[in-house]
C-alpha positions in Angstrom: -23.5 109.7 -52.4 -23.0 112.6 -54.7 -20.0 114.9 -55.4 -22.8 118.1 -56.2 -21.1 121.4 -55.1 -17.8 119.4 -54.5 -14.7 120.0 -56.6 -12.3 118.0 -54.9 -14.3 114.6 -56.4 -14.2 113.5 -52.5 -17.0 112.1 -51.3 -18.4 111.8 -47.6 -17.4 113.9 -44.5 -14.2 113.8 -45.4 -15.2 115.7 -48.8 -16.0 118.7 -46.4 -12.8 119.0 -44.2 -10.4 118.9 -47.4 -12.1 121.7 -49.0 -11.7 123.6 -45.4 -7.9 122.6 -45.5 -7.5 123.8 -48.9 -9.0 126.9 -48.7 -7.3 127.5 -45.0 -3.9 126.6 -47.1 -4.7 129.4 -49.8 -5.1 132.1 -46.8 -2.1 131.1 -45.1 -0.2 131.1 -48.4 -1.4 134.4 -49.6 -0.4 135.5 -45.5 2.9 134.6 -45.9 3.2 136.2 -48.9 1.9 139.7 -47.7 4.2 138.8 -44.8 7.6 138.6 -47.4 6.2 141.8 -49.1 6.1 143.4 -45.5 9.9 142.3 -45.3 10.3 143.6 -48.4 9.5 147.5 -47.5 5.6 147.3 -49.0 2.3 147.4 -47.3 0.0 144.0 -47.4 -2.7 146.0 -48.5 0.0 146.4 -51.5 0.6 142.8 -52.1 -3.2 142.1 -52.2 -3.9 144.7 -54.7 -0.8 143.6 -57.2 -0.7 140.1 -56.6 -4.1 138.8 -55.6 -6.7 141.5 -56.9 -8.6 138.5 -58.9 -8.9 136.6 -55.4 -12.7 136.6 -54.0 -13.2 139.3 -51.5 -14.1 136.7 -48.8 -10.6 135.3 -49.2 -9.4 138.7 -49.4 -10.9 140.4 -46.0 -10.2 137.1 -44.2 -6.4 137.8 -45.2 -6.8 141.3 -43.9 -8.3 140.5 -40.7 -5.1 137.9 -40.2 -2.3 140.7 -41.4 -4.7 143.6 -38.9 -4.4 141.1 -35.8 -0.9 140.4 -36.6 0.0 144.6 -37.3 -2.2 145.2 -33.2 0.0 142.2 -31.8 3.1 144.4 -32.8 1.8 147.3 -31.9 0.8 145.6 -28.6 4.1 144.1 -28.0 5.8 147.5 -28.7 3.7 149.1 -26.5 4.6 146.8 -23.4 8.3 146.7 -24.1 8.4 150.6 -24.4 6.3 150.6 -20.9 8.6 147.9 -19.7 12.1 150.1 -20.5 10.5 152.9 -18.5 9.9 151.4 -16.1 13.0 149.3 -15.5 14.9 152.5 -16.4 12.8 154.2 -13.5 13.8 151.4 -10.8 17.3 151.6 -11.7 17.5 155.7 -11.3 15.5 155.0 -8.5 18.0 152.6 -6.8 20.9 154.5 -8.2 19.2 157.9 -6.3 19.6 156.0 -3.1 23.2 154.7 -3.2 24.5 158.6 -3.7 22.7 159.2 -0.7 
């Protein structure tokens, strides 16, 4: 077997999934670390741009697409809980209409 095209120096199918694991490793670390900027009062897309702007744009717009779906979940979830007050706050005017009755 040869190691051509591997830089791990693994050989066999296991040469394959430990490349995947590293690389899934460098998205989730450069995630977390546009997650701490978020904390931090900046934008990810500000993160990527001072901290990873040599990273390959693959790596990059994989990143983005993990921070986008995380920014809709939030939305999402806001959404629903703003939907869910109103309407819990509507039941309980509601029943509170019928006890002055």
């Amino acid at each position: 077997m040869t190691t051509e095209g591997n830089t791990s120096g693994a050989v066999g199918p296991h040469a394959k999934n430990s490349r995947e694991e590293l690389r899934k490793q460098v998205v989730l670390t450069i995630v977390e670390a546009c997650r701490a900027g978020i904390q931090q009062g900046k934008s990810y897309t500000d993160v990527l741009i001072d901290d990873y702007r040599d990273v390959p744009a693959e790596v990059i717009f994989e990143v983005e697409d993990i921070m986008g779906r995380e920014q809709d979940e939030a939305w999402w979830a806001s959404v629903e809980r703003t939907i869910d007050a109103e309407i819990i706050n509507g039941a309980i005017r509601a029943k509170g209409g019928e006890q002055g009755e």
